[in-house]
C-alpha positions in Angstrom: -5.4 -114.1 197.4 -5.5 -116.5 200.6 -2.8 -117.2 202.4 -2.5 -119.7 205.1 0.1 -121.4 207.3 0.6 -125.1 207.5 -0.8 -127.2 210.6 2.9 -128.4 210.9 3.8 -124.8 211.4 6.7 -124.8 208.4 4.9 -123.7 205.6 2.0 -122.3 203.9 -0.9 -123.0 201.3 -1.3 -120.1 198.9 -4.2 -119.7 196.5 -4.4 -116.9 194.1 -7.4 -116.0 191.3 -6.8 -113.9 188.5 -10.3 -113.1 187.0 -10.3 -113.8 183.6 -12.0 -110.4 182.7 -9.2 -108.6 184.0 -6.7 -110.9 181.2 -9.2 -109.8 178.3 -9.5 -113.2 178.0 -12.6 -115.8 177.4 -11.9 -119.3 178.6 -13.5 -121.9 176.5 -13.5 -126.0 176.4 -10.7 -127.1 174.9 -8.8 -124.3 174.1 -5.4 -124.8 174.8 -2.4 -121.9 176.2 1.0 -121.7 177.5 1.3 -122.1 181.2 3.6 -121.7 183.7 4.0 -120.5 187.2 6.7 -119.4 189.8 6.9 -118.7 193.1 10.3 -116.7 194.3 11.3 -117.3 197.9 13.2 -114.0 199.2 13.7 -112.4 202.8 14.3 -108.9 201.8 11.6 -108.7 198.5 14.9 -108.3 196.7 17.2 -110.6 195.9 15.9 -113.9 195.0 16.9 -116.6 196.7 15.1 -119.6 195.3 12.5 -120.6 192.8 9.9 -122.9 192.5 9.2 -123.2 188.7 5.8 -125.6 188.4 7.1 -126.6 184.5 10.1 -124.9 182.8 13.5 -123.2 184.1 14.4 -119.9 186.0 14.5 -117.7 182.6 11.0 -118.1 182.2 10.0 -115.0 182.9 12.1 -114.2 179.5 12.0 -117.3 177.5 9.0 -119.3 177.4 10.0 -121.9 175.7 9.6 -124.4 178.6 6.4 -123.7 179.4 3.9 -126.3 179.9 0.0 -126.3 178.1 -2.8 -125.7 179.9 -6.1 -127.1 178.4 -9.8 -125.9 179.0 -11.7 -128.8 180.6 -15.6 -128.3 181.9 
């Protein structure tokens, strides 16, 4: 993971890889899976006090239902 603040000093760029070795999982041209992801904003690693949900609601974690479709491309 790579974290880095903003120039503007009031926010940061993230960027995450999860090999797909690690998931069991072989990626393939046009196969298609649920996606979503969400970034929790807290100050003590505790409570939650916002979320950033790229597709779908705040129960996704339990209910994915909302989640978006994320499609293999070359």
């Amino acid at each position: 993971m790579l974290v880095l603040p903003d120039g503007d000093g009031k926010g940061y760029t993230l960027e995450a890889a999860v090999p797909f070795s690690a998931l069991g999982f072989i990626p393939r041209e046009g196969r298609e899976i649920m996606f979503d992801i969400a970034v929790d904003d807290s100050a003590d690693g505790k409570a939650r006090v916002r979320q950033l949900v790229w597709n779908g609601t705040a129960r996704n974690s339990g209910d994915r239902s909302a989640w978006a479709r994320a499609v293999f491309a070359k």
